[in-house]
C-alpha positions in Angstrom: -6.9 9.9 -6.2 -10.0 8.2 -4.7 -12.1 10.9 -5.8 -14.4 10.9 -9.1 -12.5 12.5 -12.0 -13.6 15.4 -13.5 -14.0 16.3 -17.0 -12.2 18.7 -18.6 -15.3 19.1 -21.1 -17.1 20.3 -17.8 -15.3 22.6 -15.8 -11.6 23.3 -17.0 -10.7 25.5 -13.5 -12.2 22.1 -11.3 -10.2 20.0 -13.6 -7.0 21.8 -13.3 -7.4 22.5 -9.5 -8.1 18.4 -9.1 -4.6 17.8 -11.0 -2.8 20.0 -9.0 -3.7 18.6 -6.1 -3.3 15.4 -7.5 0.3 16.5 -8.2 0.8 17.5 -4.5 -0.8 14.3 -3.0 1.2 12.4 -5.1 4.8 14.1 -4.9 4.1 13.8 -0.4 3.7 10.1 -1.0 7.1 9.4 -3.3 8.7 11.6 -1.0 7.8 9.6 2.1 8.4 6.4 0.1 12.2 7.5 -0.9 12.9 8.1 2.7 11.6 5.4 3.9 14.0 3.4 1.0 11.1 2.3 -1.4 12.7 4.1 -4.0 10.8 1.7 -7.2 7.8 2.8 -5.5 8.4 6.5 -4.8 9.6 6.7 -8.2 6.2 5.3 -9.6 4.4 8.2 -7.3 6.7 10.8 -9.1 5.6 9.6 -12.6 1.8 9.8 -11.9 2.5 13.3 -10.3 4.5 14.6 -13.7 1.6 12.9 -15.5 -1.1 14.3 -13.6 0.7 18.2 -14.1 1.3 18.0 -17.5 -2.5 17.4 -18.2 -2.9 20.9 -15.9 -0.4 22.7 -17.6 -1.6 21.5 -21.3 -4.8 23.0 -20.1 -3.6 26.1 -19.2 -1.9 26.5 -22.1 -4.6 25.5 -24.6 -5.3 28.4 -26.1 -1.4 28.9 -27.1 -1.0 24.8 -28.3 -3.8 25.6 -30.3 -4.7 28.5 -32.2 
């Protein structure tokens, strides 16, 4: 993402909404990469995109990581 990252400390919805769409960004890209036989590179896409989900879906679930 070319974009300036938010904080979480900030805005926890902006955050979460940036990482998804991180995550979708990032998913078209490996897929386009795998068919067009870069598969070292699509796979590299796929990584960041798991990456950028988790951090959404630890925020999400805050509350229940941490009592």
């Amino acid at each position: 993402m070319e974009r300036e990252l938010l904080s979480p400390k900030i805005d926890v919805k902006r955050y979460i909404r940036a990482r998804v769409m991180e995550v979708i960004d990032e998913l078209s890209l490996s897929i386009m990469m795998l068919e067009a036989g870069a598969t070292r590179n699509a796979a590299g896409k796929a990584f960041v995109a798991v990456k950028a989900l988790t951090s959404a879906m630890v925020l999400i679930n805050l509350n229940r990581i941490l009592p």
